[in-house]
C-alpha positions as CSV (number, residue, x, y, z in Angstrom):
1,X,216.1,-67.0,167.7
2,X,218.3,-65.0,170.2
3,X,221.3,-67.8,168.8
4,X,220.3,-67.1,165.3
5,X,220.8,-63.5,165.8
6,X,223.5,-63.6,167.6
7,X,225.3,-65.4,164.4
8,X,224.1,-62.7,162.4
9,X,225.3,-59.7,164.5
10,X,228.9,-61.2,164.4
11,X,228.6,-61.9,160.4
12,X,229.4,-65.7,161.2
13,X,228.4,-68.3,158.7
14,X,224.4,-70.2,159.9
15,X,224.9,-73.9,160.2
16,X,221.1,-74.0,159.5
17,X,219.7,-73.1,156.7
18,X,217.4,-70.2,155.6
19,X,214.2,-71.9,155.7
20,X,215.2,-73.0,159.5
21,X,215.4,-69.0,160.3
22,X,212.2,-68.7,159.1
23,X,210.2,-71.7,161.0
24,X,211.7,-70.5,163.9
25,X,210.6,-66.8,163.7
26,X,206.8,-68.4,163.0
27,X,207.1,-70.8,166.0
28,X,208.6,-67.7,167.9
29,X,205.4,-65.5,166.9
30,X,203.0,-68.3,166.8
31,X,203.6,-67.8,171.1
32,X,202.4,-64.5,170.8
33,X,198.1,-64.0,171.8
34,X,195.9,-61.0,171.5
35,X,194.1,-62.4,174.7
36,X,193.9,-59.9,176.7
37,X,197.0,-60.5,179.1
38,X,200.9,-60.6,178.1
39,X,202.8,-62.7,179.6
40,X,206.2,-62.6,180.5
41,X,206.9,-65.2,177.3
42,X,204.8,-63.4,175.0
43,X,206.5,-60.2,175.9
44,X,210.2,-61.7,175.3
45,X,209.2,-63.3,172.3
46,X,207.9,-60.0,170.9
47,X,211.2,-58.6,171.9
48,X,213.2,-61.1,170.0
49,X,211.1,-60.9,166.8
50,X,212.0,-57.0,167.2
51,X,215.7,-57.4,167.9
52,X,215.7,-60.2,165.1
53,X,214.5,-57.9,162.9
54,X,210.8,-58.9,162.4
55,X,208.9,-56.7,164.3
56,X,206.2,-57.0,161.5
57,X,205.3,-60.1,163.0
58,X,203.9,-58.7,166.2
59,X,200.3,-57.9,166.0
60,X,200.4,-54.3,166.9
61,X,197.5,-54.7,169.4
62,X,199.6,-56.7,171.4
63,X,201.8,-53.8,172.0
64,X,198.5,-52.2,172.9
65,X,198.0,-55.0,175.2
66,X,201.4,-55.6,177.0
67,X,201.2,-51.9,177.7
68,X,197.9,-51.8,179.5
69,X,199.1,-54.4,181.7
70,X,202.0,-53.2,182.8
71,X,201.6,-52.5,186.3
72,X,201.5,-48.8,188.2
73,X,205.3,-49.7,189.5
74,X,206.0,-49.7,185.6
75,X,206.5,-53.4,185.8
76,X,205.2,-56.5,184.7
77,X,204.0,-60.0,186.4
78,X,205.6,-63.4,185.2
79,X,202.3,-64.9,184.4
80,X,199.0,-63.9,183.8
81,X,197.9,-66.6,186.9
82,X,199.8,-64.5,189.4
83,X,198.5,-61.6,191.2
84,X,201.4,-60.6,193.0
85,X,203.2,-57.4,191.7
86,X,205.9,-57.7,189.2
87,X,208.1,-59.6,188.4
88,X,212.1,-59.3,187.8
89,X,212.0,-61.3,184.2
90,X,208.7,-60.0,183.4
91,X,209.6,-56.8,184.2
92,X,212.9,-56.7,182.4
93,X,211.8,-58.7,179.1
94,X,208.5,-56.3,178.8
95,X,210.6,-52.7,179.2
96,X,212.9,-54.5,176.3
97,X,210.1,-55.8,174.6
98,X,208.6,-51.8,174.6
99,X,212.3,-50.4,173.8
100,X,211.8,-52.3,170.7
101,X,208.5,-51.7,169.7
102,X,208.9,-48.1,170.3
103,X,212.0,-47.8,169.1
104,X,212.7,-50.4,166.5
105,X,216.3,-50.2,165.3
106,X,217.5,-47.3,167.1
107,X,217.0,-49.5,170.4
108,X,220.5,-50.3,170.9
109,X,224.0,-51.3,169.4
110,X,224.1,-55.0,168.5
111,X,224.3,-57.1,171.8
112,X,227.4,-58.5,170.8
113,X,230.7,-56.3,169.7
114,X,231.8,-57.7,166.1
């Protein structure tokens, strides 16, 4: 996804089709749970449907839910197995995963200059 939109961002021409795009943003949110703990790929996957534009196809209680378990140190774990404190890449892809969701397009420039 993060490819696909990287294409976009730089108004290059797909070598995939339409149809591709979309089978990938379903697998992409098909990774996302509403079990009661966010993961560190559940959060970037969220954060990549945002940034891709498709922020419709994260359940909105998983916001709800990666936000209650973010941890008092305002980061995240890598796994919902671990009980050690947070994580660098669970950290990272949930505050970007939140800039998103709260934010929506107004996050950020695109990633990559045109």
């Amino acid at each position: 996804l993060l490819s696909l939109q990287w294409l976009r961002e730089n108004a290059c021409d797909s070598p995939t089709s339409s149809d591709y795009a979309r089978e990938v943003i379903e697998g992409v949110a098909q990774l996302i749970e509403i079990d009661g703990a966010a993961s560190d790929l559940e959060l970037e996957a969220g954060a990549f449907l945002y940034s891709f534009g498709h922020g419709d196809a994260v359940d909105p209680a998983f916001v709800a839910e990666a936000l209650a378990q973010q941890n008092e140190d305002g980061g995240w774990l890598a796994s919902t197995t671990e009980e050690r404190g947070s994580d660098w890449h669970g950290s990272t892809v949930g505050l970007y995963f939140m800039l998103h969701a709260y934010c929506g397009e107004r996050a950020y420039p695109p990633m990559l200059a045109p």
